[in-house]
C-alpha positions in Angstrom: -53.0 7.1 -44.6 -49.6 8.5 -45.6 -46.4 7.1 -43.6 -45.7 10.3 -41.9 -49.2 9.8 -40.2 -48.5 5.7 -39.4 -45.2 6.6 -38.1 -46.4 9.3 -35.4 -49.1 6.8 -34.3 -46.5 4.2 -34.3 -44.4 6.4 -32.0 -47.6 7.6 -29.6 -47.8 3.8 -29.1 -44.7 2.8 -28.4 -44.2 5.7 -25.8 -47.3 4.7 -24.5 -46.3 0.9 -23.9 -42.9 2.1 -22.8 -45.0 4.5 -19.7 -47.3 1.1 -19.3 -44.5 -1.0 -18.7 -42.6 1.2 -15.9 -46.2 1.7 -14.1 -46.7 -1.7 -14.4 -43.4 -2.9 -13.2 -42.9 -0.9 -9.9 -46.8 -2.1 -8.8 -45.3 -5.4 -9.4 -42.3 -4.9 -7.8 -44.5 -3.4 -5.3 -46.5 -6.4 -4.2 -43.5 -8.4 -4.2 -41.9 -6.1 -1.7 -45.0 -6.0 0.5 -45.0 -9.9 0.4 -41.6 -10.2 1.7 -41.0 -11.8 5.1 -40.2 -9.3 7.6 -36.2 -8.6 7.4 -36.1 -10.5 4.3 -34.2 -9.1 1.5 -32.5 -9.8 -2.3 -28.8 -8.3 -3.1 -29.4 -6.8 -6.7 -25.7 -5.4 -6.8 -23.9 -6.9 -4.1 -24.6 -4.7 -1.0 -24.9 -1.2 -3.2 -28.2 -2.2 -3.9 -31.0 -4.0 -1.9 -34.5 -5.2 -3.0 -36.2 -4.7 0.3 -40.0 -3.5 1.2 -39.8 -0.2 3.5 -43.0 1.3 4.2 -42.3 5.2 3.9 -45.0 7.2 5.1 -43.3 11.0 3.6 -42.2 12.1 1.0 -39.8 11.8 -1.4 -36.2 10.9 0.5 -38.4 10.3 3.9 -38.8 14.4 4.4 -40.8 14.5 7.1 -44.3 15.3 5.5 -47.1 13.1 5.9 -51.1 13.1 6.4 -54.3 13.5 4.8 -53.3 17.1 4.0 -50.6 16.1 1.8 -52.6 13.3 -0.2 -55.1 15.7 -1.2 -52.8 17.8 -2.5 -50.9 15.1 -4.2 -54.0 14.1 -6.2 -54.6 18.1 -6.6 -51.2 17.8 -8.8 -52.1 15.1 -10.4 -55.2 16.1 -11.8 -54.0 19.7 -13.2 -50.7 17.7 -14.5 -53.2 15.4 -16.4 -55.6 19.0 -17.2 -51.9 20.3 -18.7 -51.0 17.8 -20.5 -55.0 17.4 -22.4 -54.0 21.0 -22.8 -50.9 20.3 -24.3 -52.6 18.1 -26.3 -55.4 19.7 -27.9 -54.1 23.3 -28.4 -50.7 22.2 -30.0 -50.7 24.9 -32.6 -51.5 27.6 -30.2 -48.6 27.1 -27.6 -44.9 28.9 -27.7 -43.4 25.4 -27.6 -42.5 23.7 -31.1 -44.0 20.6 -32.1 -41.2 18.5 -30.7 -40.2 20.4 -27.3 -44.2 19.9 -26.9 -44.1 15.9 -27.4 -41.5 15.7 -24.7 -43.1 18.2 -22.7 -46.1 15.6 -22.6 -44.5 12.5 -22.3 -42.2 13.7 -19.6 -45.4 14.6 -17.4 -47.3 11.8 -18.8 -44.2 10.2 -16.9 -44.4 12.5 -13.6 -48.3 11.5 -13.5 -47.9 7.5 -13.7 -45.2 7.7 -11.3 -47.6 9.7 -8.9 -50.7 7.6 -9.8 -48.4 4.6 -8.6 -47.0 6.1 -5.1 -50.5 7.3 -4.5 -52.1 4.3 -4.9 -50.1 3.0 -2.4 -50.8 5.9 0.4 -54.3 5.4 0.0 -54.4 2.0 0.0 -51.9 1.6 3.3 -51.0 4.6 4.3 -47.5 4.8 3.4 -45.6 4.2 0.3 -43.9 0.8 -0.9 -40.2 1.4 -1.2 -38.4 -1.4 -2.2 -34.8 -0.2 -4.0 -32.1 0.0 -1.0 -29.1 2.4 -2.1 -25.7 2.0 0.4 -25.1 5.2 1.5 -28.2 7.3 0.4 -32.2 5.9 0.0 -34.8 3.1 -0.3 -36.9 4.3 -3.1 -39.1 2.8 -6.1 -39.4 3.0 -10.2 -42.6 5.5 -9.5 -39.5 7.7 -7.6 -37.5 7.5 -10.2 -40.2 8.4 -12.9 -41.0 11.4 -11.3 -37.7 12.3 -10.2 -36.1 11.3 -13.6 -39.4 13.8 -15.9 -38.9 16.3 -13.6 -35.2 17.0 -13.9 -35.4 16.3 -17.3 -38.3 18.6 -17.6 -36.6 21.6 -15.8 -33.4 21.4 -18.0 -35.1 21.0 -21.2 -37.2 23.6 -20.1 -33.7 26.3 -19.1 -32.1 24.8 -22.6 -35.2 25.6 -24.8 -34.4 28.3 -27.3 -36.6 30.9 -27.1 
């Protein structure tokens, strides 16, 4: 096998244990959040930020948007996210994108998805997502929030930057 080849895999897998590890962390964080004594709660950064469990059953920054309605269509994105990005995947000589716009155009949704998997989980299995980050002056959100917030923004501007 010639380097080039051992150093993409090497790549795939590390961007693929860094994704693991962010899932893996907020359902963590998660479960310790949902364990906490009612009222309890840990000062990460004095009282700028809180580790504190919050139940929020809406949407991202609590809009008021909740119900069976919106789950299904939830896991409706995920699944054509995850059809896009198989797409991506297997016709990556036959899209506009080059080579490397296209590997960050998958890992950023690869991104979008496990943060959606992860806040999904938690609406079906309580009916409400487990916030847990406290921000003075602004939200109580989670790592999944921040992975889908964080690939989508990224997305978009990569996306108005590209050179066409």
């Amino acid at each position: 096998m010639n380097k080039t080849i051992i150093k993409i895999r090497l790549q795939n897998i590390a961007i693929t244990f860094g994704v693991a590890i962010f899932f893996m962390a907020d359902r963590y964080l998660k479960i310790l959040a949902h364990n906490l004594n009612p009222g309890a709660y840990f000062r990460l950064l004095g009282d700028w930020l809180v580790f504190r469990f919050t139940g929020n059953p809406y949407i991202s920054f609590s809009l008021p948007v909740s119900g069976v309605l919106l789950n299904i269509t939830i896991i409706l994105i995920i699944i054509g996210l995850i059809y896009y990005i198989f797409y991506l995947i297997l016709n990556k000589n036959k899209q506009n994108l080059g080579l490397h716009e296209q590997k960050i155009a998958i890992l950023l949704l690869t991104i979008i998805v496990f943060g959606a998997i992860s806040n999904i989980q938690d609406r079906l299995a309580y009916g409400y997502v487990i916030d847990y980050l406290e921000l003075k002056h602004f939200t109580v959100f989670n790592i999944a929030d921040i992975m889908i917030s964080a690939g989508t923004i990224i997305l978009i501007i990569k996306t108005l930057t590209a050179k066409k």
